[in-house]
VEXBALO-857603 format. One record per residue (C-alpha): residue number from 1; x, y, z; residue in three letters. Coordinates in steps of 0.001 Angstrom, whole numbers, always signed. Example, Ala and Ser with C-alpha at 12.3 -4.5 7.8 and 13.67 -1.06 7.14 Angstrom:
BEGIN
num:px:py:pz:residu
1:+12300:-4500:+7800:ala
2:+13670:-1060:+7140:ser
END
This chain:
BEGIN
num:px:py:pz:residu
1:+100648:+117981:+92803:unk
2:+98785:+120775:+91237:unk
3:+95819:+119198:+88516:unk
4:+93437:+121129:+86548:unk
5:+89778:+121088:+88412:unk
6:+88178:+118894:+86017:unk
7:+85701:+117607:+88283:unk
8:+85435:+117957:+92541:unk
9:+83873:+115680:+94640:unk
10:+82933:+116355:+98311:unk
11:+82539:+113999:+100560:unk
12:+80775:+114115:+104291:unk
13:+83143:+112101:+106765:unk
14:+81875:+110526:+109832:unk
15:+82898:+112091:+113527:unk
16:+83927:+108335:+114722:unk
17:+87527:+108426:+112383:unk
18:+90313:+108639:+114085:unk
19:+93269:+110405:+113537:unk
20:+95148:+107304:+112278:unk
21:+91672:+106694:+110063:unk
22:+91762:+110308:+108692:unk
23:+95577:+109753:+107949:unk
24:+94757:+106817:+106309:unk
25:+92378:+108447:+103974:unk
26:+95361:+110600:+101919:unk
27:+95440:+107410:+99910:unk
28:+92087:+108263:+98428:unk
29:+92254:+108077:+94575:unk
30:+89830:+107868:+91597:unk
31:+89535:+105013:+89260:unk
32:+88213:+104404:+86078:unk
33:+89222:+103768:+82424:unk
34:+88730:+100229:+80465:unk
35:+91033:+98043:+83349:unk
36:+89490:+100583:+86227:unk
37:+92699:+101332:+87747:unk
38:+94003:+104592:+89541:unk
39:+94889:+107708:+88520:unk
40:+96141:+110849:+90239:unk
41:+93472:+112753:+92470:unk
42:+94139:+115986:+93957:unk
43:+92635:+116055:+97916:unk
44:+91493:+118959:+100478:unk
45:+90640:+118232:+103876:unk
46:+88305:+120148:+106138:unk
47:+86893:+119208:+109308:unk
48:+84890:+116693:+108470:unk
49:+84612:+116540:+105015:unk
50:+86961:+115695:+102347:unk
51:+87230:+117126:+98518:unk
52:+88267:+114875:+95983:unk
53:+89525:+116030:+92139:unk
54:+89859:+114810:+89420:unk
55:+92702:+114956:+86923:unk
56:+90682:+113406:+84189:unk
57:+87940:+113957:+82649:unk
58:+85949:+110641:+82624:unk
59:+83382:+108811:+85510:unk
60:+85077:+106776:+87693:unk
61:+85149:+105381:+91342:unk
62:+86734:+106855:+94330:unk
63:+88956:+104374:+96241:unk
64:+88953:+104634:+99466:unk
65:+90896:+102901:+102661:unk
66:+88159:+102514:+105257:unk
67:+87664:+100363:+108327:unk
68:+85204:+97605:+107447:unk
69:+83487:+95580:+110247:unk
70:+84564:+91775:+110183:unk
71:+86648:+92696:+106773:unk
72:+89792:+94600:+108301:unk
73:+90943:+97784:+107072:unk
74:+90497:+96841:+102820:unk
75:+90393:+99059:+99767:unk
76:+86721:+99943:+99307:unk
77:+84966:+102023:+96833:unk
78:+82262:+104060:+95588:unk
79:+79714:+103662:+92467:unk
80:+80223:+106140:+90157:unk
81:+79236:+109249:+91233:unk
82:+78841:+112853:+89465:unk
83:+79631:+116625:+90523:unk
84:+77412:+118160:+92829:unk
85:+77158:+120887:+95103:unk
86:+75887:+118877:+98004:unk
87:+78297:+116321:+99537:unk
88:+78265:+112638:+99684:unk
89:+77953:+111266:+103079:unk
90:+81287:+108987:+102368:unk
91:+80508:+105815:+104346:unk
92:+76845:+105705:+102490:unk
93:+78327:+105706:+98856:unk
94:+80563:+102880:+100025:unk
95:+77255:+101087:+100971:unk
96:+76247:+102017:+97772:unk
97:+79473:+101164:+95646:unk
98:+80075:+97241:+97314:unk
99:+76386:+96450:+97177:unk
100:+76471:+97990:+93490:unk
101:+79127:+95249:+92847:unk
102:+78019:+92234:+94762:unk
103:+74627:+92477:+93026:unk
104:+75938:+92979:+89956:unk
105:+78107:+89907:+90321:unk
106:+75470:+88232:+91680:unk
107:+73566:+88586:+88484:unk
108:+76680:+88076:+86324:unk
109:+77732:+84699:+87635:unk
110:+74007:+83618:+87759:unk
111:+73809:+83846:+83868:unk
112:+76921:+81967:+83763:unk
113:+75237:+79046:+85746:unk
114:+75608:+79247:+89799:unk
115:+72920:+78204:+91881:unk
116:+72147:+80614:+94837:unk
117:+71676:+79865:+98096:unk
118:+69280:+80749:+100497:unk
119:+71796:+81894:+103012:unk
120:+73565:+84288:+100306:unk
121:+70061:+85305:+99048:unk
122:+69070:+86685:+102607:unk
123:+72452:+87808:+103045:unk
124:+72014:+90497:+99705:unk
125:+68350:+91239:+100982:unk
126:+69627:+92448:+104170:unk
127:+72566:+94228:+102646:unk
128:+69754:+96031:+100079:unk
129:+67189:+96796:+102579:unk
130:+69599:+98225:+104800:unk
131:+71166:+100089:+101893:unk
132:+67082:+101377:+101308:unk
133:+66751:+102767:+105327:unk
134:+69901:+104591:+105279:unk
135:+69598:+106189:+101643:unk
136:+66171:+107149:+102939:unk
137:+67733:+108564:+106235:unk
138:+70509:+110315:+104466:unk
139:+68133:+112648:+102998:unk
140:+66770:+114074:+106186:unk
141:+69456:+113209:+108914:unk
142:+72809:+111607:+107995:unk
143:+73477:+108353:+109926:unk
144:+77132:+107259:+109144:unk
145:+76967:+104331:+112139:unk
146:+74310:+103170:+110352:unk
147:+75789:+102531:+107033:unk
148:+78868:+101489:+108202:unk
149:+77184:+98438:+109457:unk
150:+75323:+97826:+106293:unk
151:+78500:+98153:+105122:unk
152:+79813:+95159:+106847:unk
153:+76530:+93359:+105639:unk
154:+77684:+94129:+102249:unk
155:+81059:+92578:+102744:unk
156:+79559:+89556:+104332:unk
157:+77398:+88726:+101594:unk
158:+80036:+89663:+98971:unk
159:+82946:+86649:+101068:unk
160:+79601:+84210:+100864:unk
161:+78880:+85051:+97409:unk
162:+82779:+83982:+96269:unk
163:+82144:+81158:+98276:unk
164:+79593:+79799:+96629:unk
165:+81020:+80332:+93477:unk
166:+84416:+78608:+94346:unk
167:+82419:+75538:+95796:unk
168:+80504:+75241:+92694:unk
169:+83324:+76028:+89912:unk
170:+85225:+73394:+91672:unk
171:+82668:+71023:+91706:unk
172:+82035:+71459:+87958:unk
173:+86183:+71248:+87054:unk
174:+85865:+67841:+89391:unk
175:+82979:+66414:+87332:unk
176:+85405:+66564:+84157:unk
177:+88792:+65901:+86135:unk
178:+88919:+64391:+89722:unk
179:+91835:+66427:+90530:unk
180:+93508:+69633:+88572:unk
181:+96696:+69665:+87229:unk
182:+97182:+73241:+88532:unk
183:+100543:+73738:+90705:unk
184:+100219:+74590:+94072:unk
185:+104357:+75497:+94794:unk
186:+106130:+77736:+97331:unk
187:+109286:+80022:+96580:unk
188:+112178:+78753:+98636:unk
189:+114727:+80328:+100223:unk
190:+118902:+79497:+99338:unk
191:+119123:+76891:+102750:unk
192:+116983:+73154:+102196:unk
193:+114194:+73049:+104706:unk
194:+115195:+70954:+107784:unk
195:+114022:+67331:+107663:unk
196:+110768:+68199:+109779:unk
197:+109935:+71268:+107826:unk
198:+110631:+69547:+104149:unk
199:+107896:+66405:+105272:unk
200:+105587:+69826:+105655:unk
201:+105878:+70946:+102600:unk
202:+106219:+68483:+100627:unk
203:+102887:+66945:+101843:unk
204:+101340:+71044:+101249:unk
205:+103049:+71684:+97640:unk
206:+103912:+70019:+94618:unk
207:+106687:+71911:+92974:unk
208:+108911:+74712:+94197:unk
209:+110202:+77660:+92975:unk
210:+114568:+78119:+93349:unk
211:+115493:+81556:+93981:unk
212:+118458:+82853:+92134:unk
213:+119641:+85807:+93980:unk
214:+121840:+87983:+91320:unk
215:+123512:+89976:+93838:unk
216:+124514:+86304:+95776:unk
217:+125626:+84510:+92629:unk
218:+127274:+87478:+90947:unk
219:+128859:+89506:+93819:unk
220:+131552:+90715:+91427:unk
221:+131144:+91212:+87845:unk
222:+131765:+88143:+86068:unk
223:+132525:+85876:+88586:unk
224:+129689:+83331:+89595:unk
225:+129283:+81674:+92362:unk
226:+126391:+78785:+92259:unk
227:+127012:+76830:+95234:unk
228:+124308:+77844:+97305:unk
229:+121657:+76975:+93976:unk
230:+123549:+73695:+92909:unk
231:+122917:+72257:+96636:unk
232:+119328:+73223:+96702:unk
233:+118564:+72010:+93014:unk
234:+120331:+68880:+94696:unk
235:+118100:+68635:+97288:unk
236:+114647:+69344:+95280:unk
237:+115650:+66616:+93105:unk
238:+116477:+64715:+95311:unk
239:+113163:+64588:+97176:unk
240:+111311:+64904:+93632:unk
241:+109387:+67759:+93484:unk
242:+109172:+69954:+90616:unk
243:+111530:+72636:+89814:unk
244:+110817:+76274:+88973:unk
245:+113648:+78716:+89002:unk
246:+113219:+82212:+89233:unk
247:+112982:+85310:+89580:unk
248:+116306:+85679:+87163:unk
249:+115704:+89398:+87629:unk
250:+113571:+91637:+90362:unk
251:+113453:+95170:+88715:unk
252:+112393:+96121:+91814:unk
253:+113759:+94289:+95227:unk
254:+117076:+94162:+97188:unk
255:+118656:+91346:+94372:unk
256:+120456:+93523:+92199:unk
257:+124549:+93438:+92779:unk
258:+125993:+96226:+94198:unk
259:+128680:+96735:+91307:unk
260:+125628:+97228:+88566:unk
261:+125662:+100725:+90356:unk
262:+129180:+101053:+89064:unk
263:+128541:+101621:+85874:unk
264:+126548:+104105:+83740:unk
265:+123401:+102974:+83829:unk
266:+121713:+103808:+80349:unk
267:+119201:+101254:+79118:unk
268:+121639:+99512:+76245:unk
269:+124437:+98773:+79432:unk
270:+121834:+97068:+81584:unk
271:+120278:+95206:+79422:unk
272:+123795:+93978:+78565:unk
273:+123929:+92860:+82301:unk
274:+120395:+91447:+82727:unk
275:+121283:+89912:+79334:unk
276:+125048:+88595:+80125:unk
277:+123145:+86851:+83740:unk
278:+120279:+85238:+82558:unk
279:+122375:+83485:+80124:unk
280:+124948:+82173:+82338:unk
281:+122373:+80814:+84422:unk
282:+120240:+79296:+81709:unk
283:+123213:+77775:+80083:unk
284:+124190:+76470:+83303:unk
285:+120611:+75024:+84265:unk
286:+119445:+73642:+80762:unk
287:+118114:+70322:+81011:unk
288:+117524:+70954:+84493:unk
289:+114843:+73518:+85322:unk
290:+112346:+73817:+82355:unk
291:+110683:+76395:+83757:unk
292:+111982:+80068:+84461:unk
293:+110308:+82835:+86265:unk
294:+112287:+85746:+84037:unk
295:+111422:+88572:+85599:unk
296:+109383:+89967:+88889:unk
297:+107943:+93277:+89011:unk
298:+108874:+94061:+85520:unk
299:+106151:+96769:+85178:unk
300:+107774:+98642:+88524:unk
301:+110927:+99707:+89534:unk
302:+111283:+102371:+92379:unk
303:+115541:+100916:+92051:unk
304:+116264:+101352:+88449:unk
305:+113758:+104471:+87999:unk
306:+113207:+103461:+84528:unk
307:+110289:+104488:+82472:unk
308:+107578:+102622:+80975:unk
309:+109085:+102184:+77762:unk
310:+112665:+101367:+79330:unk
311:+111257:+98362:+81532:unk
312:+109164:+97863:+78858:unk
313:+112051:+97097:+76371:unk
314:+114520:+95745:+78972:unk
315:+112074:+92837:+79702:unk
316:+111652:+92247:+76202:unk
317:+115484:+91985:+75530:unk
318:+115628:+89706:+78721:unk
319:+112935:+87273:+76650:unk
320:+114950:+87295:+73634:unk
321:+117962:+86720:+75291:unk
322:+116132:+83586:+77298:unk
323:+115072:+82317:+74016:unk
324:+118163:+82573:+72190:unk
325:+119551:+80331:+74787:unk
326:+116468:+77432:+74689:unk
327:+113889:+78040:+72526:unk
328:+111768:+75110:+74348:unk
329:+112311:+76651:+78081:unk
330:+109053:+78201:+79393:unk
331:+109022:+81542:+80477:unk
332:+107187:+83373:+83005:unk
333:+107084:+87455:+83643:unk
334:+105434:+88761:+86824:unk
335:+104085:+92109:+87624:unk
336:+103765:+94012:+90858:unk
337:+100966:+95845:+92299:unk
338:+98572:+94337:+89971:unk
339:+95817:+96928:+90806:unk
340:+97553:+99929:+89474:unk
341:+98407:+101518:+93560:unk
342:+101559:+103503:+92273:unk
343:+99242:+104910:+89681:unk
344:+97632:+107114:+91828:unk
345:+100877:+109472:+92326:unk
346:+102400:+109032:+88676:unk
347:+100950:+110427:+85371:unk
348:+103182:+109006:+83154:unk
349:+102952:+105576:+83198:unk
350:+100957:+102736:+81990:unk
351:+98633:+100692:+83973:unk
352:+100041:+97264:+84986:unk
353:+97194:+95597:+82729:unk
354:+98082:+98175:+79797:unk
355:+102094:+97163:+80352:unk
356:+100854:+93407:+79780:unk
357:+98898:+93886:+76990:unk
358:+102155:+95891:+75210:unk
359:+104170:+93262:+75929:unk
360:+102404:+90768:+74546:unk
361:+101415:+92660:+71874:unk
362:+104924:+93488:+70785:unk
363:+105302:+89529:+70189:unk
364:+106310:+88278:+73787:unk
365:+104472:+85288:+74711:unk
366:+105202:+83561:+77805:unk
367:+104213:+80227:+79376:unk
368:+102170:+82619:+82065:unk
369:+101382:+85870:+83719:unk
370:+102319:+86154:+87212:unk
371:+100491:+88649:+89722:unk
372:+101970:+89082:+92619:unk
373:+99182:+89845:+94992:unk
374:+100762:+90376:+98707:unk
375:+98485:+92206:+100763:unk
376:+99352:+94767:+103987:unk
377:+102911:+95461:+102457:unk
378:+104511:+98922:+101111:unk
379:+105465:+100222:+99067:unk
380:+105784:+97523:+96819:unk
381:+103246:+95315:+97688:unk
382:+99223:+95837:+97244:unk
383:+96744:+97387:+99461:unk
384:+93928:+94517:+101693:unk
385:+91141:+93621:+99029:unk
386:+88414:+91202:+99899:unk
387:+88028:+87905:+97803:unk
388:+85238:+89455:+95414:unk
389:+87803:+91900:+94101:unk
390:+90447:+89620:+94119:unk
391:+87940:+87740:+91761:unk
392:+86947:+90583:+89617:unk
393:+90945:+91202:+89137:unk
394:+91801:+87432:+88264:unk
395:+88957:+87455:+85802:unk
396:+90646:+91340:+84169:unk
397:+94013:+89489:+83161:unk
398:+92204:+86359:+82067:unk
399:+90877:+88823:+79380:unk
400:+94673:+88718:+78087:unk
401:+94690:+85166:+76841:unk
402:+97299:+84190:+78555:unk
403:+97587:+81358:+81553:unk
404:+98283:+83302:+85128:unk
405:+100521:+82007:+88048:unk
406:+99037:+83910:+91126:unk
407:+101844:+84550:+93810:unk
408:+100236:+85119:+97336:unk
409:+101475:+86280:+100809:unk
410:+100157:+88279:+103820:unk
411:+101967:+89231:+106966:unk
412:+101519:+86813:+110051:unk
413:+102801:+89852:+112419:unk
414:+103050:+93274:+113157:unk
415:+106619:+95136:+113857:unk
416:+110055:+95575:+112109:unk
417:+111660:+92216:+110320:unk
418:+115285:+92118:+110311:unk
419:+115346:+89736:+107160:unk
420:+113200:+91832:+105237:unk
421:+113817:+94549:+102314:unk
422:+114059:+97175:+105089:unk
423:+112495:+99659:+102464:unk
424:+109054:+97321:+103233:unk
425:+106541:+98236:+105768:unk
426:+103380:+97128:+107008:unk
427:+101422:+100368:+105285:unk
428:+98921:+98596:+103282:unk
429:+95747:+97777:+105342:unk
430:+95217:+94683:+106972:unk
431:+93036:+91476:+106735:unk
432:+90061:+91037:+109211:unk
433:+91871:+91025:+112921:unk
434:+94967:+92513:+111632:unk
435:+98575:+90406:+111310:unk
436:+98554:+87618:+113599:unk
437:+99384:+83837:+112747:unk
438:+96000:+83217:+112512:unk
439:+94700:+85956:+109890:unk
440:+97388:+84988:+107920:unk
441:+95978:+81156:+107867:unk
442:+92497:+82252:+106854:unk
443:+93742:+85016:+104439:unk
444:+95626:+82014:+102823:unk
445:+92944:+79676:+102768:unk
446:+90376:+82128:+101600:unk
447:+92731:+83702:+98402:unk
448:+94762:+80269:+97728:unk
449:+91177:+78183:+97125:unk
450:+89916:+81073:+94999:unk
451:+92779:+81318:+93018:unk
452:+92731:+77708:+92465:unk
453:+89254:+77437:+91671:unk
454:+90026:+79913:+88637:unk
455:+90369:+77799:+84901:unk
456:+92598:+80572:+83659:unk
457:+94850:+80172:+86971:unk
458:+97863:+77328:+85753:unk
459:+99353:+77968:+89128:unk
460:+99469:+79066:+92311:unk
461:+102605:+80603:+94430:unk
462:+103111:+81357:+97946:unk
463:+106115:+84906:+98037:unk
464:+108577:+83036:+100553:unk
465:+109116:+79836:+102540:unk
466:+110751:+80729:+105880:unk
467:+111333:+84141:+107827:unk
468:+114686:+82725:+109090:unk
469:+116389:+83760:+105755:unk
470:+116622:+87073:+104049:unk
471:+113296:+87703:+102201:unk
472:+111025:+90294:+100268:unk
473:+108162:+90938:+101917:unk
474:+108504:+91297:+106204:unk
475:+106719:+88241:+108147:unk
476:+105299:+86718:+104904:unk
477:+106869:+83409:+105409:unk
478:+105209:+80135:+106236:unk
479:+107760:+79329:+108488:unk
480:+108752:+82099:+111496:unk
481:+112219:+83186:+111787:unk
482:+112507:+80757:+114875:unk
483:+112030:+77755:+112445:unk
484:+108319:+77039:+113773:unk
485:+105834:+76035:+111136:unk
486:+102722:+78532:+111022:unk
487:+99319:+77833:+110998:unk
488:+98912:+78799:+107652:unk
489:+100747:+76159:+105637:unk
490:+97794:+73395:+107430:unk
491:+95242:+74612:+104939:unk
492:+97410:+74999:+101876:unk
493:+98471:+71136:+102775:unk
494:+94269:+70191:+102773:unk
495:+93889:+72469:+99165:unk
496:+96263:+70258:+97688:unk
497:+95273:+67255:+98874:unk
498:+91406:+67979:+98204:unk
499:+91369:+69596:+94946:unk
500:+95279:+68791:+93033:unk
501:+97341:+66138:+92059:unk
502:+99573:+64835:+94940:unk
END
């Protein structure tokens, strides 16, 4: 990608990266704009030091994939910074980028009401008067080892800052309503959970979401086959919990029949086949499921290559069609890579928050939002954030009006997974110690009670039951593909039964 030199940034990298680190560090990009979300960045590497430009003409932050102590390998990112000859010493304008934002979200959320601590106060006087000694050092001798563990202070005190703001917001919601009527609800796969497995999660959620597989129940054009949902609606209803159903249509996973590739695929035919399955299958469940996930990653689609405008109007011909059908159905439309990542290689395409605010602008108003926020997967999937940016991105689509559904899911192991889209890797970063059973428990427990805590959140999601059955995202599951319950599903199960409904 060639991009007019509207603006270079160099930055000093420390000696201690390793060639995985510095391989890592391609994914560099620039962010800015209104919803702060990527766009393209041209980069130059030398030894030690990296050039960044910029392919538009407005401040922004650089976002960068670094190795943060005690945080895992997360998205970080600078302040804003200007052209200069000199270079940045990288990991200080990290320092001074997260401590720019914990502060500053310090002060925010203190307005709005929360009580410090004295813990979290020390912890942001450390991180600023270590931020102080090696601003002070960069200007006579850089000291990248240095920073890098302010860096981690930073982090620390940005995890115990959410923390204190989810204990508090909850308390508050309690003192009006001793439990919240948010859903807490796990997407199942085709097969009922064994007898041992459904007591789990029944006693961790209180609805689930029904998959409904287009390539599975439409192998052939025109001929449906609904066994496999009719005996899992059965069961569901049987053991009453809540039913979801959904996604109808993924614009951008494994789901889609082979035969759509059959035929020519301009825009009118395919909506005529989105259109001509979502109807059978709301016909078929009316009365039945009253709530409908439409549409997953309807903002993205590496399959269909469609533009913005195409997915754009094929998602709104999906809602009319849903509509048409039950007018009092409630409809939910999900976006991938909330963020923005594919941003940062595409100029012509909206932001995901941008793609939202067409929609709904064009008249489409669903029940809710969903963001699908899975963590250490690629392509689709989004790149490690900590909770305070997880935060700051609930709190962006809040600005929409419109209720969100959160759907969550991180990796609980490293290595290939047969049952997986095999176009999904483990390329995104990972959580604190990496992907082990029990990363994956905290990484739920510290993402599921934020997203709970949130007013604006109606519900939250968790991408995929069990690893035994054919799946999205590799490892993801709260069951392993040997049937064995992970350690993560123990603290969903105590969320639910401290904060919801049961």
């Amino acid at each position: 990608m060639s991009l007019a030199n509207t603006g270079t940034m160099r930055f000093q990298l420390p000696t201690r990266l390793s060639a995985d680190e510095l391989q890592e560090l391609e994914l560099t990009c620039v962010a800015g704009g209104q919803d702060n979300m990527p766009f393209p960045a041209e980069l130059s590497f030398q030894p030690g030091e990296m050039a960044v430009v910029r392919s538009q003409e407005e401040s922004g932050n650089v976002l960068v994939p670094w190795n943060v102590e005690g945080a895992g390998q997360v998205m970080a990112r600078t302040a804003s910074l200007m052209e200069r000859d000199r270079p940045y010493q990288l990991a200080l304008e990290l320092v001074r980028g997260k401590l720019n934002q914990v502060r500053g979200q310090a002060s925010d959320w203190g307005m709005g009401g929360l009580e410090s601590t004295p813990e979290l106060d020390a912890l942001i006087r450390q991180a600023t008067r270590g931020f102080g000694r090696v601003s002070t050092l960069d200007a006579v001798e850089p000291d990248s080892a240095a920073a890098e563990r302010v860096l981690g202070d930073c982090y620390r005190a940005a995890e115990h800052l959410v923390a204190t703001y989810t204990n508090q917001v909850f308390r508050l919601r309690h003192e009006r309503q001793p439990r919240l009527d948010t859903l807490l609800l796990c997407r199942l796969g085709l097969t009922p959970p064994a007898e041992a497995a459904a007591a789990e999660l029944k006693r961790a959620f209180n609805a689930v979401m029904i998959p409904f597989p287009w390539n599975r129940i439409e192998p052939s054009e025109g001929e449906f086959c609904w066994d496999e949902i009719d005996r899992l609606l059965h069961w569901a209803q049987g053991c009453g919990v809540p039913v979801l159903g959904g996604p109808l249509v993924d614009f951008s996973g494994p789901s889609l029949p082979d035969w759509l590739w059959q035929h020519e695929l301009d825009s009118s035919s395919l909506a005529s086949a989105l259109c001509c399955f979502a109807d059978a299958a709301l016909r078929r469940y009316r009365g039945r499921i009253p709530v409908w996930q439409l549409a997953s990653a309807c903002n993205y689609s590496q399959v269909l290559g469609r533009s913005d405008d195409e997915l754009l109007w094929l998602t709104m011909r999906l809602f009319e069609c849903a509509h048409h059908v039950d007018a009092d159905l409630q409809f939910i439309v999900s976006v991938a890579q909330p963020w923005g990542e594919y941003l940062a290689t595409q100029n012509d395409c909206n932001s995901p928050f941008l793609f939202v605010d067409n929609l709904l602008r064009s008249g489409m108003r669903p029940a809710s939002l969903d963001l699908e926020v899975v963590m250490g997967c690629g392509p689709r999937g989004s790149y490690c954030r900590d909770t305070l940016e997880f935060s700051r991105l609930i709190d962006l689509y809040s600005m929409l009006g419109v209720p969100l559904q959160i759907t969550l899911g991180y990796p609980s192991q490293p290595g290939p997974d047969p049952l997986a889209d095999p176009d999904m890797r483990l390329s995104a970063g990972h959580w604190r110690g990496g992907f082990t059973p029990e990363v994956q428990a905290e990484w739920a427990a510290d993402f599921a009670t934020l997203a709970l805590c949130k007013p604006s959140v109606q519900a939250v999601q968790w991408v995929h039951w069990s690893d035994a059955e054919p799946h999205l995202f590799p490892h993801a599951g709260l069951v392993d593909a040997q049937g064995n319950i992970k350690p993560a599903l123990a603290p969903l199960a105590r969320l639910r039964q401290q904060q919801l409904r049961v």
